[in-house]
C-alpha positions in Angstrom: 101.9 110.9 96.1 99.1 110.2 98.6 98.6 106.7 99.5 95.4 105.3 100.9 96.3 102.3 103.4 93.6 99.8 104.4 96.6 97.2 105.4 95.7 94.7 108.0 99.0 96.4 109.9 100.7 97.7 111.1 97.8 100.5 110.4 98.2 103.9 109.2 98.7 106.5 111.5 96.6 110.1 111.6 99.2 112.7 110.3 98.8 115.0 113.3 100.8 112.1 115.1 103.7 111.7 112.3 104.0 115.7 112.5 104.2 115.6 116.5 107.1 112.6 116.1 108.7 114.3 113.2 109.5 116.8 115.5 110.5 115.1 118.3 112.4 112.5 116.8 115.2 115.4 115.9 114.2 116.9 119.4 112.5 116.1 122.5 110.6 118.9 124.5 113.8 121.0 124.8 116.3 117.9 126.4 118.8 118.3 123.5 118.3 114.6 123.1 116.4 112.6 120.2 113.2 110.6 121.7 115.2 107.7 120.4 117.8 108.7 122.7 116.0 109.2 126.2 116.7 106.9 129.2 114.2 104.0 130.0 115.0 105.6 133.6 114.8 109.1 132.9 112.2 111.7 134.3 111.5 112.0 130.7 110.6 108.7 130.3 108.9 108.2 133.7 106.6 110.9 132.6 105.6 109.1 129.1 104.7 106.3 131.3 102.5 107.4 133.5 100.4 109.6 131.3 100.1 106.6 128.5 98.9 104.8 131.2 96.6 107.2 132.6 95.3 107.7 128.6 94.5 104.4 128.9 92.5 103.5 132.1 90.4 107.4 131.1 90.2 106.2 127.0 89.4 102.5 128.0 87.4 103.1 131.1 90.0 100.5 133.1 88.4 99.9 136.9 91.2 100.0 139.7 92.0 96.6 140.1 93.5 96.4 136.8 97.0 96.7 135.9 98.2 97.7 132.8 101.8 96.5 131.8 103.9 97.1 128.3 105.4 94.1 127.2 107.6 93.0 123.7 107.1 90.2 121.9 103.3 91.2 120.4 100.7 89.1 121.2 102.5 86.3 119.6 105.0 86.0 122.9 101.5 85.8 125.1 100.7 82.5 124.2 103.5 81.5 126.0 103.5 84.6 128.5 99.8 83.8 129.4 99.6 79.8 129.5 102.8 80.0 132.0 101.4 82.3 134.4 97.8 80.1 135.0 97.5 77.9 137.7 97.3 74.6 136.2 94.6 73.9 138.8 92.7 76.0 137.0 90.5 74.9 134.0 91.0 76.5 131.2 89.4 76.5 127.6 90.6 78.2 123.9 87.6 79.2 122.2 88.5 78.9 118.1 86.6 80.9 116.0 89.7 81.7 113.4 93.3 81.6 112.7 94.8 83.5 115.4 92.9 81.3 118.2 93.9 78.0 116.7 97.6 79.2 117.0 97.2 80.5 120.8 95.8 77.1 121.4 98.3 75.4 119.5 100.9 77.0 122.0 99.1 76.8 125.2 98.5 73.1 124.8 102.3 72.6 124.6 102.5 74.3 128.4 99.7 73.4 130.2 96.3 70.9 129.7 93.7 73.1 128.2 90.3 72.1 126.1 89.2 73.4 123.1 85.9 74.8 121.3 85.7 75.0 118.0 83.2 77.2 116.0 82.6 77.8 112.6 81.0 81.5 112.1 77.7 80.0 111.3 78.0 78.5 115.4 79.3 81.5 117.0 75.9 83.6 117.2 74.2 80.2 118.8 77.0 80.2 121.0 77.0 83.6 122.6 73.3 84.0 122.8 72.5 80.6 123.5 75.8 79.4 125.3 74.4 75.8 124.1 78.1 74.4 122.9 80.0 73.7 126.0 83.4 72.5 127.3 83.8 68.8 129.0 83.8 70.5 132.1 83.2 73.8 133.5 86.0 76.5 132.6 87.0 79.4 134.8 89.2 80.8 132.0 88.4 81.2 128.5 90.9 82.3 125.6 89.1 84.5 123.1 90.3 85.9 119.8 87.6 89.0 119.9 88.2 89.8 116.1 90.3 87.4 113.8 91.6 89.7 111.0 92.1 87.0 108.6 88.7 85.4 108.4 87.1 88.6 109.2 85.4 87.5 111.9 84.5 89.4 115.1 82.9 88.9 118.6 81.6 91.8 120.4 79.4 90.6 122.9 82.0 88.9 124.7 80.6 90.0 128.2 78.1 87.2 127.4 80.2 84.3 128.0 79.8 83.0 130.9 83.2 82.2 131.9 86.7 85.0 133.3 87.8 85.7 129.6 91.5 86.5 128.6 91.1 88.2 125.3 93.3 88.8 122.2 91.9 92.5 121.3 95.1 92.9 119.4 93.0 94.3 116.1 90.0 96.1 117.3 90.9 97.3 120.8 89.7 100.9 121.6 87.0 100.4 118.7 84.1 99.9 121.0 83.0 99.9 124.7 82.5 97.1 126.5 82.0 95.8 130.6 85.2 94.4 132.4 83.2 92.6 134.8 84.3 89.0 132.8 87.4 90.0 131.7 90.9 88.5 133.5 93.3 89.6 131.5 92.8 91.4 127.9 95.9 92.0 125.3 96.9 94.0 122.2 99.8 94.4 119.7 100.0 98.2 119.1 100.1 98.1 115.8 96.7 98.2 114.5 94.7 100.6 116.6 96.7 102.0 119.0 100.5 102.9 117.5 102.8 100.7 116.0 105.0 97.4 115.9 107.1 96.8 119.1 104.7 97.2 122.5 102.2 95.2 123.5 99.6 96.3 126.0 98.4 93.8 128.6 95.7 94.9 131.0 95.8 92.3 134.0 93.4 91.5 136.8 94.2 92.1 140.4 93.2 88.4 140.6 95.2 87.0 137.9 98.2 87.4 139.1 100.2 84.9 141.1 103.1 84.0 142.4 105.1 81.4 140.6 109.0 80.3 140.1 109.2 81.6 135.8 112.3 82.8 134.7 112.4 86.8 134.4 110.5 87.6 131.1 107.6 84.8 132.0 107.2 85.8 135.2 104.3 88.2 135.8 104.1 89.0 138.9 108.0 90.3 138.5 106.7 92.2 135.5 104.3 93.9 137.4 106.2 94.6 140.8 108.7 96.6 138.2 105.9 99.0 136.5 107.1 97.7 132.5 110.5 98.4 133.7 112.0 95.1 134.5 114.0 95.4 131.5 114.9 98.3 128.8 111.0 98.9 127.3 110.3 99.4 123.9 110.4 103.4 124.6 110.1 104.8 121.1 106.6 102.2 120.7 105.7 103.2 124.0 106.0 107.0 122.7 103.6 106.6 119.9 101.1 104.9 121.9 100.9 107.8 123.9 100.4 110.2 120.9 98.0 107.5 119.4 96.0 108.0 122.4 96.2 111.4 123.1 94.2 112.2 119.7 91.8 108.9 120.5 90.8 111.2 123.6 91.0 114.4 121.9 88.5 113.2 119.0 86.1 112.4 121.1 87.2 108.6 122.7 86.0 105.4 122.0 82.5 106.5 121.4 83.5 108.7 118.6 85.2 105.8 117.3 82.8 103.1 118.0 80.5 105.1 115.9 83.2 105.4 112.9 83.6 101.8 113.0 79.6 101.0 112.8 79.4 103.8 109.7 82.4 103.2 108.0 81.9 98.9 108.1 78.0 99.3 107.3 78.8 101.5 104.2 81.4 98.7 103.0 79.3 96.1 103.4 76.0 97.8 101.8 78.2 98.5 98.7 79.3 94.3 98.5 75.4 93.4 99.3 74.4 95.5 96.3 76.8 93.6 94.0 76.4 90.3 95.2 76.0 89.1 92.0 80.1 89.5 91.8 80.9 89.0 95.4 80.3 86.8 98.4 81.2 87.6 101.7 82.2 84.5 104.1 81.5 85.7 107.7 77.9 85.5 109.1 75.7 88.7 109.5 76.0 87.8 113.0 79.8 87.9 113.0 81.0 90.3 110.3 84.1 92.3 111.8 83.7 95.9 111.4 87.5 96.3 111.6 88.1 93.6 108.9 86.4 93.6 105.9 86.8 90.4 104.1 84.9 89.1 100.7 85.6 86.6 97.7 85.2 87.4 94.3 82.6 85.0 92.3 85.1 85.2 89.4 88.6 85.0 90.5 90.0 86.6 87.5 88.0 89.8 89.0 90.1 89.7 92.3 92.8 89.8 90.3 91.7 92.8 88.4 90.6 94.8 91.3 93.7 93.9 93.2 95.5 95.7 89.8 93.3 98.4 89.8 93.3 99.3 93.6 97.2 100.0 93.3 96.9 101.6 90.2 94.6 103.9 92.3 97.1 104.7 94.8 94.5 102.1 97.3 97.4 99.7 99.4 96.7 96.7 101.7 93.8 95.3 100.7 94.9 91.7 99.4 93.6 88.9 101.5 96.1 87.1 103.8 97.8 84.0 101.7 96.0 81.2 103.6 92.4 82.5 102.5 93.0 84.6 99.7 90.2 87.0 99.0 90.0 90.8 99.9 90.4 92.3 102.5 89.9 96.1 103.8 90.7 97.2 107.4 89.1 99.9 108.6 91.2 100.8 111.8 90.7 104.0 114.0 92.9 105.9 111.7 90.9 105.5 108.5 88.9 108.5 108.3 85.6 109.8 106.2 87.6 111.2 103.3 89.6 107.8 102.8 86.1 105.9 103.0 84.4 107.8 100.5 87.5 107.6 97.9 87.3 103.5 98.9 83.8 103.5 97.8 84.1 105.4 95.0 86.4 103.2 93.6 84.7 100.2 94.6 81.6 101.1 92.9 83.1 102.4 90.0 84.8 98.8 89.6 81.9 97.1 90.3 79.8 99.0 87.7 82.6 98.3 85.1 82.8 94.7 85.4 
């Protein structure tokens, strides 16, 4: 029985990409050895690397003097990863605009001194465009969450800030383009957009990157000097992510799915606009996340029915996290026009029921 998953992760995966590891999972290209089975240190593997890598840099436009590293933990591990490997010369500054960035604050202020700015989604549009709401002092790194799946909230724009950012892109990387110029150090869990649970991508300034006495798996500069193979990898993940990104670049890259995201989130949201009367959606025009689709019903007795209905209709995922309750719909790379269109038809057929 078909299932359509809009879970907040980890995210479905395109069937072309379950077929390939079907396949390869019983054999890999001809080795007589399961994909589970292949050495961290074999050719085999060697090869993986370096064309997941090179996926990467072509599907993500990475400039040179980045480095791109595949780390465990998800990006839960880089708060401590990330807040052990900056100078503490250096000012640095958490920007909160959800859940997600008030933990990665949480845990960087128990390592190093680091300030805080708080915004509420009504302040993060004034913010960007107007940079108005500033830190004590100036910052040369800034922490950014750039889409908070919880609260549904998403920055974009980032490339405005005027400050090096090091950016959680954990749950909408590879959904749009964007300029590295600003950008010091920018991380993802796998598991949404790019492949799933156990490999974290970091993609690391040349500058970034200094020389300091962390024990092994805190130490980045070690990390790096070894090319993701300090230690045994996450090699299955690591597998996926280059099957995940083989078909990004085969579809047509990030434009084709910067475009998907901008259709697929504006039909969503023009379906809850035309029954406001029933729904009320909490993030500011300005900040909607087009990965993360996240409303309140008026009547809470209707959340409760559309919950029951939505499984009933084979539609999994789409309960709002426990903190904030709600609904919420991800619309990750994977979700495709046929999957939209049975969302919508269900949505509207609820909506015109109640």
């Amino acid at each position: 029985m078909k299932k359509y998953n809009f879970s907040p992760g980890p995210a479905k995966l395109n069937d072309s990409i379950l077929e390939i590891a079907k396949d390869n999972i019983l054999e890999f290209e001809n080795t007589g050895l399961s994909i589970l089975e292949i050495s961290h240190r074999s050719d085999s593997f060697q090869h993986i690397l370096e064309n997941t890598k090179e996926n990467l840099k072509n599907l993500l436009n990475i400039p040179s003097n980045y480095h791109i590293l595949f780390l465990q933990g998800g990006a839960t591990f880089q708060n401590t990863f990330i807040a052990s490997n900056i100078n503490e010369k250096k000012p640095l500054t958490n920007l909160i605009t959800g859940t997600w960035g008030k933990k990665t604050y949480d845990d960087f202020s128990k390592i190093r001194n680091v300030e805080k700015i708080i915004l509420n989604n009504s302040q993060i549009e004034e913010f960007i465009e107007g940079q108005v709401i500033k830190s004590s002092k100036e910052s040369s790194l800034m922490h950014i969450t750039s889409n908070e799946t919880i609260e549904g909230i998403q920055i974009r724009n980032f490339n405005q800030i005027n400050s090096d950012l090091i950016i959680d892109s954990s749950s909408d990387i590879g959904s749009y383009n964007f300029d590295w110029t600003n950008v010091a150090y920018l991380y993802a869990g796998a598991q949404k957009n790019l492949g799933i649970p156990g490999v974290t991508i970091s993609v690391i300034r040349d500058d970034f990157i200094e020389v300091n006495e962390n024990p092994t798996y805190l130490n980045l500069k070690n990390l790096n000097d070894k090319d993701s193979l300090l230690n045994t990898p996450p090699t299955f993940s690591i597998y996926i992510l280059k099957l995940v990104t083989d078909w990004m670049l085969n579809s047509g890259g990030v434009e084709y799915f910067e475009k998907q995201s901008v259709e697929s989130s504006t039909a969503v949201y023009s379906l809850l606009e035309k029954y406001n009367q029933y729904v009320r959606i909490p993030a500011s025009k300005y900040s909607r996340s087009k990965m993360n689709i996240v409303f309140n019903f008026i009547n809470e007795n209707n959340e409760e029915l559309f919950i029951k209905k939505s499984l009933e209709n084979n539609i999994i995922g789409i309960k709002g996290h426990r903190s904030v309750g709600g609904i919420r719909v991800s619309l990750y790379n994977s979700i495709d026009k046929s999957s939209l269109k049975y969302l919508l038809n269900f949505m509207d057929t609820f909506f015109k029921e109640l």
